[in-house]
Backbone as a printed PyTorch tensor [residue, N CA C, xyz], in Angstrom:
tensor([[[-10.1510,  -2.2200,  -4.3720],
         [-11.3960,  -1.4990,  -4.2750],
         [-11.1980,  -0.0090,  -4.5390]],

        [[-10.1040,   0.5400,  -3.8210],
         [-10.1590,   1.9230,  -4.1180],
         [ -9.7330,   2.2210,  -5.1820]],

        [[ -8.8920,   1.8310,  -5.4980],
         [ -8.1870,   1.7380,  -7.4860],
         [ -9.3310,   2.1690,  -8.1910]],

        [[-10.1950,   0.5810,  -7.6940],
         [-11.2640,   0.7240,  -8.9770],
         [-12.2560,   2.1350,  -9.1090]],

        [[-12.3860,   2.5560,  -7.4330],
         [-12.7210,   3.9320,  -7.8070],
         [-12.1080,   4.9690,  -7.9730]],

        [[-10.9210,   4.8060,  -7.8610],
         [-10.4930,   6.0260,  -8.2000],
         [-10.3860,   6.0060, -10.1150]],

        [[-10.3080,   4.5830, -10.5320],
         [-10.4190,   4.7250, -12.3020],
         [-11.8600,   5.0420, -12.5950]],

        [[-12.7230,   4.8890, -11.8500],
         [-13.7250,   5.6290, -12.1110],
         [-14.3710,   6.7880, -11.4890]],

        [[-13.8020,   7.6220, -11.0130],
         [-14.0900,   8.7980, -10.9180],
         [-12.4080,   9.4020, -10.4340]],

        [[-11.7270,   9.6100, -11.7410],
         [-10.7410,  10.4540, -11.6050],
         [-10.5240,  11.8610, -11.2620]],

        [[-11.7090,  12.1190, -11.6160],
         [-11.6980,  14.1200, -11.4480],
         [-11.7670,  14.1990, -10.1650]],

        [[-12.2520,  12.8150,  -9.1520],
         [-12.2100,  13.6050,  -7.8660],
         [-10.6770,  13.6070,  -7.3280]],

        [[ -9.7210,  12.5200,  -8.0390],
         [ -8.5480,  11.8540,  -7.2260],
         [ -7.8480,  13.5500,  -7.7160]],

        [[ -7.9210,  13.5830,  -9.1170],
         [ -7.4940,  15.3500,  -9.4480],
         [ -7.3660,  16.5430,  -8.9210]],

        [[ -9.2430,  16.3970,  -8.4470],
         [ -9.0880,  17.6240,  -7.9510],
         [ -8.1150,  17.8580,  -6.0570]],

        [[ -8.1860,  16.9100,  -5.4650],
         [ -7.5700,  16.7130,  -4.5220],
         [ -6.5000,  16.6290,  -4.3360]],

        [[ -6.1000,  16.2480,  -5.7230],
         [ -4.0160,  16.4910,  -5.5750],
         [ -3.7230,  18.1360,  -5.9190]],

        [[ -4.6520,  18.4830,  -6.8880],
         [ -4.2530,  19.6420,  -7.2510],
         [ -3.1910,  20.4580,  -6.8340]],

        [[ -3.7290,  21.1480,  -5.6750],
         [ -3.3730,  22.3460,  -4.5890],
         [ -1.7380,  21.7710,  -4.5300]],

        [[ -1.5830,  20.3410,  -4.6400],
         [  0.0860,  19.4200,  -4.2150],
         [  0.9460,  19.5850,  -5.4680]],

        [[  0.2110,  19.3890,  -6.6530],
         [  1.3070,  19.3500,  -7.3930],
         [  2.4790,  20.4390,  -8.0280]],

        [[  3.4680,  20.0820,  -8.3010],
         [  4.4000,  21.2380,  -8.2070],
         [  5.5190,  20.7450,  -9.3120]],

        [[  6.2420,  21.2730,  -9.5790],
         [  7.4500,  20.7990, -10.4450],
         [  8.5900,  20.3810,  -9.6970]],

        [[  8.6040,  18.9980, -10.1130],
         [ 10.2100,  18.3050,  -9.6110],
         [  9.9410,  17.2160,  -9.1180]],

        [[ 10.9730,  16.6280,  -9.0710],
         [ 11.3060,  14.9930,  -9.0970],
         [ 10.7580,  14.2510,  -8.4900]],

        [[  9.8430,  13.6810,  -9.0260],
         [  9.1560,  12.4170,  -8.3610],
         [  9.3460,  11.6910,  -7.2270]],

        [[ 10.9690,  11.6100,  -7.7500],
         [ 11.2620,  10.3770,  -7.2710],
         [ 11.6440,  10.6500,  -5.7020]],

        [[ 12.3450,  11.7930,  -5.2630],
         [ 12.1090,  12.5010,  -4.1500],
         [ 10.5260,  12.1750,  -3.2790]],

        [[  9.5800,  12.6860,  -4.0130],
         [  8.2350,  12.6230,  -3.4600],
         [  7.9700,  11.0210,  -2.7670]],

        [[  9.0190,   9.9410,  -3.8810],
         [  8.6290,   8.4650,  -3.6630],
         [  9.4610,   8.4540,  -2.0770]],

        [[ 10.5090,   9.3450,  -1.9810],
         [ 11.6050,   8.7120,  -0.9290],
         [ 10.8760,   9.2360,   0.1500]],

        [[ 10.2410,  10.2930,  -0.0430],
         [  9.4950,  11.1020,   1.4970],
         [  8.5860,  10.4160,   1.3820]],

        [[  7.6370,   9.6950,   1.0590],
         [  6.7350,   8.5590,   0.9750],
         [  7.3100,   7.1080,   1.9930]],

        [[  8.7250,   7.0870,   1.4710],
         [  9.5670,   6.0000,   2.3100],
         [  9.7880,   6.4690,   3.7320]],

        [[ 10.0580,   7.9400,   3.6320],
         [ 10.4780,   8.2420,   4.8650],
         [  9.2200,   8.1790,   6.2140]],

        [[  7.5920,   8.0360,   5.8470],
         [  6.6730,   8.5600,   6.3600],
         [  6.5910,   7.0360,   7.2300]],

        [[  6.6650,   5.6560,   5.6910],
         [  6.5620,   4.4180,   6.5850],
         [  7.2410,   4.0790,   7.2870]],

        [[  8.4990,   4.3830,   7.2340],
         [  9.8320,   4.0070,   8.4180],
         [  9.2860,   5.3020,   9.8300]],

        [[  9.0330,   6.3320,   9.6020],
         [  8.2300,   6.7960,  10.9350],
         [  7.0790,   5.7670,  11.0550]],

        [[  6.0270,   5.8750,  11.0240],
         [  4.8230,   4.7550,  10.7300],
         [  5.3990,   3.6640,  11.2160]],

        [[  6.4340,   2.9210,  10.7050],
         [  6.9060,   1.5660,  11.4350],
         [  7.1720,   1.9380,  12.6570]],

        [[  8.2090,   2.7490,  12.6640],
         [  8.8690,   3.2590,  14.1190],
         [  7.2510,   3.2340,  15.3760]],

        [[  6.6220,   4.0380,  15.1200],
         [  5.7530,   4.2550,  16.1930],
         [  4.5040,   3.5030,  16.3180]],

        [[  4.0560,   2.2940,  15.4900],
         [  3.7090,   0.9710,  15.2570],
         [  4.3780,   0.4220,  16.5410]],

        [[  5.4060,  -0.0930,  16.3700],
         [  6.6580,  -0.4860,  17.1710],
         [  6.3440,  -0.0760,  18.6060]],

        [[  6.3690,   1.1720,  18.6310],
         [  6.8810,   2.0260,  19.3320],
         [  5.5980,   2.1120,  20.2550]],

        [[  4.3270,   1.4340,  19.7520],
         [  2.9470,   1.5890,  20.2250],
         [  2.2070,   2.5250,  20.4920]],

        [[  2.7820,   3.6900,  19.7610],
         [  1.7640,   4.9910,  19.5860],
         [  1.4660,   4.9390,  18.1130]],

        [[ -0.1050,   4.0450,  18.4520],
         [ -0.5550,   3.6630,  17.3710],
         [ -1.3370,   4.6400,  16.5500]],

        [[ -1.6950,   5.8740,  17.3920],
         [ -2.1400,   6.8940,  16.2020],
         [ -0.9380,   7.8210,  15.6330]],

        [[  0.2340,   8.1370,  16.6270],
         [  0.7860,   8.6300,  15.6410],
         [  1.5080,   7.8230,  14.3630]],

        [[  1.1190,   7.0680,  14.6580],
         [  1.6730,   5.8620,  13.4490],
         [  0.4430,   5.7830,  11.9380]],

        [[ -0.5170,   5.4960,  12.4320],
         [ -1.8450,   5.7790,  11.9920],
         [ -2.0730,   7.2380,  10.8370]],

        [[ -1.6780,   8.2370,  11.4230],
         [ -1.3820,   9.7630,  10.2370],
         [  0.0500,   9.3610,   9.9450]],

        [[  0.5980,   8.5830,   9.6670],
         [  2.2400,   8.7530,   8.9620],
         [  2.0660,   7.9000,   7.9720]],

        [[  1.0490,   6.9550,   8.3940],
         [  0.5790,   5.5440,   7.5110],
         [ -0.2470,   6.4930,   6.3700]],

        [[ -1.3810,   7.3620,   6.7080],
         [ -1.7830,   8.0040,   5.8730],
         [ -1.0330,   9.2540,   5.1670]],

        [[ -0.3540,   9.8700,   5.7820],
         [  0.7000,  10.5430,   5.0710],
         [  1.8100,   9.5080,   3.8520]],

        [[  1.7120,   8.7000,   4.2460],
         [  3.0270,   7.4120,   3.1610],
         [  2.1460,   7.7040,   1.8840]],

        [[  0.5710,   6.9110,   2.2750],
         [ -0.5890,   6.6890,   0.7560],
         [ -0.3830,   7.8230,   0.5040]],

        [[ -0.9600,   9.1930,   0.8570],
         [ -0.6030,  10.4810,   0.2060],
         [  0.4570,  10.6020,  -0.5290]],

        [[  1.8680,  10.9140,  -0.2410],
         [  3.0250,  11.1420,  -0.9730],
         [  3.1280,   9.5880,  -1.8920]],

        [[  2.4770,   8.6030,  -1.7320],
         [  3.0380,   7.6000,  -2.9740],
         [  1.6680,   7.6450,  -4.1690]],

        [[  0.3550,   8.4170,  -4.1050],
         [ -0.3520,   8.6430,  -4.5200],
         [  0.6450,   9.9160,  -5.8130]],

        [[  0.8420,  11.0880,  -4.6140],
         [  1.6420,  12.4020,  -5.6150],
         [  2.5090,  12.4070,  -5.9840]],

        [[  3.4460,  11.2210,  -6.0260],
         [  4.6360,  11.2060,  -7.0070],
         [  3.8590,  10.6850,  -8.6720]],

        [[  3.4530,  10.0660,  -8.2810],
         [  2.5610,   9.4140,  -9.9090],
         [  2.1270,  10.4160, -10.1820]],

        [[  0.7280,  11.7340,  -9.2730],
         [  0.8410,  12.5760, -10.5130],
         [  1.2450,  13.2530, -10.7650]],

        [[  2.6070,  13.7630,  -9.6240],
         [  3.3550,  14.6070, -10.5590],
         [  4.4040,  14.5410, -11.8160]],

        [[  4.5860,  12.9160, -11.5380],
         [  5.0120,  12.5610, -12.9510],
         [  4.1860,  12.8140, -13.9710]],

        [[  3.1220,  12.2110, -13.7220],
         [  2.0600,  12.5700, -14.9760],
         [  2.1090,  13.7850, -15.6130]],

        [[  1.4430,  14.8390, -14.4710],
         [  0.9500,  16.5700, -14.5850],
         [  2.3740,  16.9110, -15.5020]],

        [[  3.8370,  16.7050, -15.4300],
         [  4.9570,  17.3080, -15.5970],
         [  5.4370,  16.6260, -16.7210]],

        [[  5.2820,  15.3690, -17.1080],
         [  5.5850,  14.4720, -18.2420],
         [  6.8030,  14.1440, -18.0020]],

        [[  7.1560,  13.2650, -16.3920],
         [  7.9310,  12.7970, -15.8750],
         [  7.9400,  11.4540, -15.6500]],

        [[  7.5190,  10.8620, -16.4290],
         [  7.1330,   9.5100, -16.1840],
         [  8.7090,   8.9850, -16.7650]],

        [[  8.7300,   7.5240, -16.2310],
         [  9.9890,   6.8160, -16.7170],
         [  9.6580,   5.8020, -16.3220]],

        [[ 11.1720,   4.9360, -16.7220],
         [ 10.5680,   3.2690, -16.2470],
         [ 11.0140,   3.2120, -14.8210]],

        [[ 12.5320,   3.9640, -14.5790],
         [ 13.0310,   4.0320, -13.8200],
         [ 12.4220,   5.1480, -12.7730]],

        [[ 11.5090,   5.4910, -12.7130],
         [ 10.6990,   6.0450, -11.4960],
         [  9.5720,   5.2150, -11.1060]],

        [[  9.0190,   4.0620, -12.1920],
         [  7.8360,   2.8970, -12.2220],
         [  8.6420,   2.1690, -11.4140]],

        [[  9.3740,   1.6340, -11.5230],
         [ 10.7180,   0.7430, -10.7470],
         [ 10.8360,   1.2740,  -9.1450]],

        [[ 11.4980,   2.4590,  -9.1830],
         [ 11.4340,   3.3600,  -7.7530],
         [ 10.0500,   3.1260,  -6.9330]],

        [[  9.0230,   3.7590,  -7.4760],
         [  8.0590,   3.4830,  -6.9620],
         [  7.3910,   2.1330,  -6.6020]],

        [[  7.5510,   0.8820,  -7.2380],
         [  7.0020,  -0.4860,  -6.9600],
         [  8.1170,  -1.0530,  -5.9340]],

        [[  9.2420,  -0.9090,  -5.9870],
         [  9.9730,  -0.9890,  -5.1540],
         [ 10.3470,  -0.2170,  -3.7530]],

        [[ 10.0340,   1.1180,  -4.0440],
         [  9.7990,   1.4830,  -2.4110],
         [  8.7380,   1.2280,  -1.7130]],

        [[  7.5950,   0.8430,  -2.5920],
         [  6.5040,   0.4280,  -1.7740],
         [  6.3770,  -0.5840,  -0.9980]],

        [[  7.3470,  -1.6840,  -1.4730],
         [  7.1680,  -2.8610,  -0.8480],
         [  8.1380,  -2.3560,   0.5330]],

        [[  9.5620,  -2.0040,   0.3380],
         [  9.8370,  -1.4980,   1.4010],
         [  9.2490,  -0.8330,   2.3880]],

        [[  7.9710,  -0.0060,   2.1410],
         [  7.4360,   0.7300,   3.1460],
         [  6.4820,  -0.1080,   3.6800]],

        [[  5.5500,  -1.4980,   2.7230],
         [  5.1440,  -2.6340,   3.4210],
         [  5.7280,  -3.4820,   4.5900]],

        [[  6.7640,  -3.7290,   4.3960],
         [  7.6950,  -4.1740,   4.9410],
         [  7.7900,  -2.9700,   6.7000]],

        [[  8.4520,  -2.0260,   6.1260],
         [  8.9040,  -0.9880,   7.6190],
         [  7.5610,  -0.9600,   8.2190]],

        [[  6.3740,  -0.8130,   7.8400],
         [  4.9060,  -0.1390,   8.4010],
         [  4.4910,  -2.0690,   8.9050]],

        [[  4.2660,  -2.9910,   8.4310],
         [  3.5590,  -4.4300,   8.6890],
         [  4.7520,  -4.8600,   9.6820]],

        [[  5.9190,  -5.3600,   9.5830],
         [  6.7170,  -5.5800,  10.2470],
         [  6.2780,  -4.9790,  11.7320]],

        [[  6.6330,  -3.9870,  11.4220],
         [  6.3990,  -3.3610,  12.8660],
         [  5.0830,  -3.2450,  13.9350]],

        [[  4.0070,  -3.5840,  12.6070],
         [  2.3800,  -4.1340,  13.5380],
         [  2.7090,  -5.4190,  13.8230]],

        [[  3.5260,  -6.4150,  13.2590],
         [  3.5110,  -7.6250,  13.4220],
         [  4.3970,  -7.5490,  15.1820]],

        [[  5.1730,  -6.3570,  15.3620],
         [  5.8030,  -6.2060,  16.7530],
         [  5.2490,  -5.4840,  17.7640]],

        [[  3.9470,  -5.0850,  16.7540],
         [  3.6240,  -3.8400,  18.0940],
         [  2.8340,  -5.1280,  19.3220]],

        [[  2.8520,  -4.4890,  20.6990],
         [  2.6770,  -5.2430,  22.1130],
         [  1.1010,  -5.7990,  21.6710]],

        [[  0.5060,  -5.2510,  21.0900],
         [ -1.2580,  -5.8800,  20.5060],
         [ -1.2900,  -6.5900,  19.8460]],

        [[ -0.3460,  -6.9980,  19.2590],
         [ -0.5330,  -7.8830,  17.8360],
         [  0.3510,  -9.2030,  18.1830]],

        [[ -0.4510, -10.0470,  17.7830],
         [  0.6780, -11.7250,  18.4360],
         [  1.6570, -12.0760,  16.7900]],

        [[  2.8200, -12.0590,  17.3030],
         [  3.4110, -12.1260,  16.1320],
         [  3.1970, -12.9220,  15.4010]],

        [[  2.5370, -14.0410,  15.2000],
         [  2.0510, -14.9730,  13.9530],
         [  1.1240, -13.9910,  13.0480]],

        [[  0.1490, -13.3120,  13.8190],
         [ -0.7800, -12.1940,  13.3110],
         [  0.0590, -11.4350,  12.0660]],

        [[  0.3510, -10.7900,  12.7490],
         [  1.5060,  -9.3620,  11.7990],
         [  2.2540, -10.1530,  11.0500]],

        [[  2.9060, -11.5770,  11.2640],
         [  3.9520, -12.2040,  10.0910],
         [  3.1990, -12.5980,   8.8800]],

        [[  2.0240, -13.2340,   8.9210],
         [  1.4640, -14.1820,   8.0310],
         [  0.8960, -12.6350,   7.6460]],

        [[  0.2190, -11.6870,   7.8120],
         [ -0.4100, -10.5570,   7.7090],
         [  0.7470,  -9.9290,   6.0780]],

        [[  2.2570, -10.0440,   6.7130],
         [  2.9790,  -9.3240,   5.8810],
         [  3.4090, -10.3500,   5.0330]],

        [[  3.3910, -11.6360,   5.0290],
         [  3.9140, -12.3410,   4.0220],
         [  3.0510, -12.3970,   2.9020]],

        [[  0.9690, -12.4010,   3.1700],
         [  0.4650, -12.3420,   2.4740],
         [  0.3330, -11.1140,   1.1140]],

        [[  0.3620, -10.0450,   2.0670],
         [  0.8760,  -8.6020,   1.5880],
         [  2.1800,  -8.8820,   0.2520]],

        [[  2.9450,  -9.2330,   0.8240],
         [  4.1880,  -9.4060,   0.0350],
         [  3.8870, -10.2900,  -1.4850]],

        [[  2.8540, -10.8660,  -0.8990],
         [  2.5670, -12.3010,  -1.8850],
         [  1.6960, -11.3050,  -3.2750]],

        [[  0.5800, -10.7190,  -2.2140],
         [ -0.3560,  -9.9410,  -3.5520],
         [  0.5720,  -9.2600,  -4.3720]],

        [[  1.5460,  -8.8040,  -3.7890],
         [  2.6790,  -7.9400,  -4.7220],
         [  3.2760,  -8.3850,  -5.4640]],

        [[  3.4080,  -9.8150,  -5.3380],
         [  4.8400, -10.4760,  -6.0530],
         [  3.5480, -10.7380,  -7.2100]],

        [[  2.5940, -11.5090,  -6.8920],
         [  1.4520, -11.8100,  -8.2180],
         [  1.0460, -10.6450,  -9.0440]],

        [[  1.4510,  -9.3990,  -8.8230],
         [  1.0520,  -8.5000,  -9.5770],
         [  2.4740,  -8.0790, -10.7760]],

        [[  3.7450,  -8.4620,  -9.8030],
         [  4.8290,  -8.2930, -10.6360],
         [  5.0530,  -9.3130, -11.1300]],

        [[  4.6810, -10.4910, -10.8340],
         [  4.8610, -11.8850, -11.6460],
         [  4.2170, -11.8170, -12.9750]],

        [[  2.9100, -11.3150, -13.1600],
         [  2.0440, -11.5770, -14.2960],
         [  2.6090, -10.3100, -15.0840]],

        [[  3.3160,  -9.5400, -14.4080],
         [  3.7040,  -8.2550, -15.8040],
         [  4.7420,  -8.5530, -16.6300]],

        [[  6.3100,  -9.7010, -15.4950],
         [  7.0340, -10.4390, -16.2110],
         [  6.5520, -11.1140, -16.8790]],

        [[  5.5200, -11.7320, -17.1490],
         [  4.4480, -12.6980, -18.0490],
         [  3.9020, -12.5090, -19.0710]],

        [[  3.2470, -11.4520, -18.7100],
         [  1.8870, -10.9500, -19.1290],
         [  2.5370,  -8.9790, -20.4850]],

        [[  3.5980,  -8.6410, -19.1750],
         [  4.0390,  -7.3150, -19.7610],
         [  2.7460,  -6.3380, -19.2360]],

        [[  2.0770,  -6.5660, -18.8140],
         [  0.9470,  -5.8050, -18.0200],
         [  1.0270,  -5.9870, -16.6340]],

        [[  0.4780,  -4.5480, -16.1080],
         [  0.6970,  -4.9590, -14.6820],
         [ -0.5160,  -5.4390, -13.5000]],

        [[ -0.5900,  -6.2040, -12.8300],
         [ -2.0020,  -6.9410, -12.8250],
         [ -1.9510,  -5.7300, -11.3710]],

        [[ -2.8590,  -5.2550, -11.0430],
         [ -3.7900,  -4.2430,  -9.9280],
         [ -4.5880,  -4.5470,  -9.4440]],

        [[ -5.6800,  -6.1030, -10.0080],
         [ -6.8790,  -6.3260, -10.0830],
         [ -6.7950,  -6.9840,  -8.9110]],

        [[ -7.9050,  -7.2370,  -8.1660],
         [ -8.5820,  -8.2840,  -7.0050],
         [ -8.8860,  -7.0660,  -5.7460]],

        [[ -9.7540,  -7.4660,  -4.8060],
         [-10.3740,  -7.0430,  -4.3120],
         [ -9.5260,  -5.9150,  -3.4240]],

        [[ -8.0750,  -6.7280,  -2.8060],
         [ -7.6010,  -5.8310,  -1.9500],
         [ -6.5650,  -5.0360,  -2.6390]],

        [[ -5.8190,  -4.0250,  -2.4740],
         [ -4.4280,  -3.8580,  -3.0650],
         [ -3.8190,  -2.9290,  -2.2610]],

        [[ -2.9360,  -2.1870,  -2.6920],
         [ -1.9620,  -1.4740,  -1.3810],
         [ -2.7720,  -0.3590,  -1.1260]],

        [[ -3.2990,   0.4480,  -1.3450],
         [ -3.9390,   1.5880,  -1.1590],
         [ -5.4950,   1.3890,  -0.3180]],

        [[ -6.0480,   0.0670,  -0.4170],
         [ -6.6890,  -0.5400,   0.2850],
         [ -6.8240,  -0.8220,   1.9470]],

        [[ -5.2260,  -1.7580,   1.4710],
         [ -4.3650,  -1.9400,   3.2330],
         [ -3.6530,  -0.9760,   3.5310]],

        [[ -3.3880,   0.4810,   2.8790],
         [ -3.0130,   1.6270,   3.6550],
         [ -4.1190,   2.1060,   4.4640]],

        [[ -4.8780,   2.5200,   3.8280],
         [ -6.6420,   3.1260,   4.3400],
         [ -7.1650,   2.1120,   5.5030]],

        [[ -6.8540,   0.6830,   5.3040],
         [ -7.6930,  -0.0350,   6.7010],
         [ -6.6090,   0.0710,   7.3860]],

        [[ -5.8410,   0.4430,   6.9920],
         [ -4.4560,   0.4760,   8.6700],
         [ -4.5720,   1.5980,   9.0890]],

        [[ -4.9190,   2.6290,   7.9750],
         [ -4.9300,   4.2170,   9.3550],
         [ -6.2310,   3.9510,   9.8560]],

        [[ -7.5720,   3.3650,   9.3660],
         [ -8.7940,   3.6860,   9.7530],
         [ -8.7950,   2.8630,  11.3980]],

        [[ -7.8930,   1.2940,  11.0480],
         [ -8.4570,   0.6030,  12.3590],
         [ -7.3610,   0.9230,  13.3370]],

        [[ -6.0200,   2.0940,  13.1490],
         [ -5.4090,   2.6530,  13.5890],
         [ -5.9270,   3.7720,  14.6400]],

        [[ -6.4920,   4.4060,  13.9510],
         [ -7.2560,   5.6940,  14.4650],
         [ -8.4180,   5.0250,  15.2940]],

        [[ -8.9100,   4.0580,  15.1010],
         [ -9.9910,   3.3910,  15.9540],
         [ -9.5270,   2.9510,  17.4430]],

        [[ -8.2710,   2.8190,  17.8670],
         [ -7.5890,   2.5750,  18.5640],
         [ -7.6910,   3.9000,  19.3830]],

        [[ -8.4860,   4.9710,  18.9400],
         [ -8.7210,   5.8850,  20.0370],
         [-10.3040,   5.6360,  20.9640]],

        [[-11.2060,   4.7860,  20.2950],
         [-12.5320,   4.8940,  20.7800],
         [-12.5470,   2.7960,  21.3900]],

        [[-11.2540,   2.3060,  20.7130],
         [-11.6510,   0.5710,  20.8890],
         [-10.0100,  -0.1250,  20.6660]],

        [[ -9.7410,  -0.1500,  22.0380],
         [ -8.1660,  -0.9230,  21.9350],
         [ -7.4360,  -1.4850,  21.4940]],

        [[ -8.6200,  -2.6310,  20.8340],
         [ -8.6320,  -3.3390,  20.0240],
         [ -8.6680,  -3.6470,  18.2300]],

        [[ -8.7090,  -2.2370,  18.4040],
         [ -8.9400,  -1.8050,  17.0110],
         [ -7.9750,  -2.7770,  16.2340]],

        [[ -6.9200,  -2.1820,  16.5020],
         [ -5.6910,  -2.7060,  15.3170],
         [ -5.2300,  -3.7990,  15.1490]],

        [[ -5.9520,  -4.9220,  16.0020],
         [ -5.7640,  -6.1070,  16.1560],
         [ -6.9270,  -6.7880,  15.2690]],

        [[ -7.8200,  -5.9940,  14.9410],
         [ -8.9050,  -6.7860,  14.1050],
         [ -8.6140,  -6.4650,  12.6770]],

        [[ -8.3880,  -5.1810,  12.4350],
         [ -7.3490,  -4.2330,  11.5940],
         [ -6.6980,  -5.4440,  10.8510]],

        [[ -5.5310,  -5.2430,  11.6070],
         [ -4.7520,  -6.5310,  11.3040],
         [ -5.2750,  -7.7090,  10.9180]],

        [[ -6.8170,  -8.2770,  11.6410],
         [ -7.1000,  -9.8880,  11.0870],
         [ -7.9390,  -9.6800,   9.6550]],

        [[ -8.2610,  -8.0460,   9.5430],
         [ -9.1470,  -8.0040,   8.3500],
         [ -8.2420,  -7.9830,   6.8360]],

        [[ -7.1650,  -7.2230,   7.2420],
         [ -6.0520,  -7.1970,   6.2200],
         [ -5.3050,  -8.6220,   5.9250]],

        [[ -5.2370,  -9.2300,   6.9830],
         [ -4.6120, -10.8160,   6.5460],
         [ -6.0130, -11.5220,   5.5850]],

        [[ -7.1940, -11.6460,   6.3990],
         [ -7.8400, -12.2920,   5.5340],
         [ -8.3120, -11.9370,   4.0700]],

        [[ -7.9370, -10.7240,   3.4990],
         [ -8.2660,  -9.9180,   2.7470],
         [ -7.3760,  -9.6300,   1.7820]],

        [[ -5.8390,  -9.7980,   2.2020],
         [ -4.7500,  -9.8550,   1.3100],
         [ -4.3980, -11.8100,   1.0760]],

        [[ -5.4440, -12.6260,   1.9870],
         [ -5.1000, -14.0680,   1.5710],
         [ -5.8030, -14.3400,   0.8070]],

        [[ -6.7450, -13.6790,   0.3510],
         [ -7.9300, -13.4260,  -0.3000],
         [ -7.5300, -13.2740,  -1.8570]],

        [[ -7.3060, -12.2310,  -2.1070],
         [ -6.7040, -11.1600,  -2.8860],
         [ -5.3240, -11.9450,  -3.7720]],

        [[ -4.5420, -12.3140,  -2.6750],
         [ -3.4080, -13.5030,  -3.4130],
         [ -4.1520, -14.4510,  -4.1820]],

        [[ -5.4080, -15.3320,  -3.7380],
         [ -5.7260, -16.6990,  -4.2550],
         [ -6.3340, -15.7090,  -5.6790]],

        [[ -7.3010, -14.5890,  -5.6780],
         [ -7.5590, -14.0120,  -6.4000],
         [ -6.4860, -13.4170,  -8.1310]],

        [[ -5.3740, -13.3170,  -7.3600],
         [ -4.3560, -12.5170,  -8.5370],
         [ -3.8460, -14.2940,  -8.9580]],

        [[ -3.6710, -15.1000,  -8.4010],
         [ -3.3270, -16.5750,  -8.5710],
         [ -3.5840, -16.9990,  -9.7110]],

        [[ -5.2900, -17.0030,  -9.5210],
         [ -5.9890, -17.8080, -10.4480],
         [ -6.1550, -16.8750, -11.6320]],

        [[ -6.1430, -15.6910, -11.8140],
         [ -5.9330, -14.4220, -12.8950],
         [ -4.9870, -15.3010, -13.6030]],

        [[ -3.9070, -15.0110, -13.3130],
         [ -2.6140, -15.0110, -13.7100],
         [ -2.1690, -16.6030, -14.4390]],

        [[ -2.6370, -17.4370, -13.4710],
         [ -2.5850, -18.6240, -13.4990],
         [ -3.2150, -19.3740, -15.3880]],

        [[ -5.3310, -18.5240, -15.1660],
         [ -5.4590, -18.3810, -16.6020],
         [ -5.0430, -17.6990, -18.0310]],

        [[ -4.0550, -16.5830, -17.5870],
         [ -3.7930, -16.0010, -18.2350],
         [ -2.2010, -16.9210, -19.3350]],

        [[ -1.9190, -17.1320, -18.2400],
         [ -0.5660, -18.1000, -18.6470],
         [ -1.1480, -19.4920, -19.4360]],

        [[ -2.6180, -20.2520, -19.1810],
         [ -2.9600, -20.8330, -19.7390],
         [ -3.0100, -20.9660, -21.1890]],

        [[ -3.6230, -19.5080, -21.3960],
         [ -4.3760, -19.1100, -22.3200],
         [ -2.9580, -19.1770, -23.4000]],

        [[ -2.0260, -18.3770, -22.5780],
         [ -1.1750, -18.0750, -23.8480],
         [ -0.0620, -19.0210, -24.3000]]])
């Protein structure tokens, strides 16, 4: 969902990085991106669910500004496309893992939550080994389940419960989203 708006109205995603972008290595920007979800996991865990909540939104930030400062700088590579799809899942992993442990969440919740997660990912890198394109499409995607994890994170200040529904909206939504990239992919391989 947010993808799709942010491909359609780019000047706003622009003007908001602006003030951030700077010269130098991406790929740095990707690792402090890593470093935000392993805090984020930690205090998930740790059940200080808002400070977990701004680290979760600090991760989307810095994995948002490494892309454009590759872009802005004409730093792009394959091997920073690589870095980046790959630390992300790691930071899926450190940030879900650790809701799947926090004391609110029953661990079947948070497991099936992160396996689905894992799944939309693998269907997006499956169809590019396939396809040579990289599939983004279906309703949920990572920038999606970053935003409902800080939002029903931060809700956890007005409703206890927040992050536990959080959590059931992102499972049903990334099981969603999998059957979605499935059947994409599935016709696409038909076709060809």
């Amino acid at each position: 969902m947010l993808v799709e708006f942010s491909k359609k109205f780019p000047e706003i995603r622009k003007k908001i990085l602006k003030p951030f972008l700077f010269r130098c290595n991406p790929n740095l920007i990707s690792m402090v991106a890593l470093l935000m979800a392993s805090l984020a996991g930690y205090f998930f865990y740790a059940n200080f669910v808002i400070l977990a909540s701004l680290f979760v939104i600090l991760n989307g930030f810095f994995d948002i500004l490494d892309g454009e400062i590759a872009k802005a700088y004409g730093k792009t590579s394959k091997l920073g496309d690589f870095l980046d799809h790959a630390l992300d899942r790691v930071a899926d992993v450190f940030m879900f893992f650790a809701v799947a442990l926090n004391p609110g969440i029953p661990l079947w919740l948070g497991s099936l939550s992160l396996i689905f997660i894992l799944l939309v990912s693998y269907m997006g890198t499956q169809f590019q080994a396939i396809t040579q394109k990289r599939l983004y499409g279906g309703l949920f995607g990572r920038s999606d389940r970053t935003f409902i994890l800080f939002l029903f994170g931060m809700g956890t200040l007005v409703f206890e419960k927040s992050l536990y529904y959080g959590t059931v909206l992102i499972l049903v939504l990334s099981a969603f989203t999998f059957v979605q990239r499935f059947y994409v992919s599935y016709r696409e391989i038909k076709k060809g």
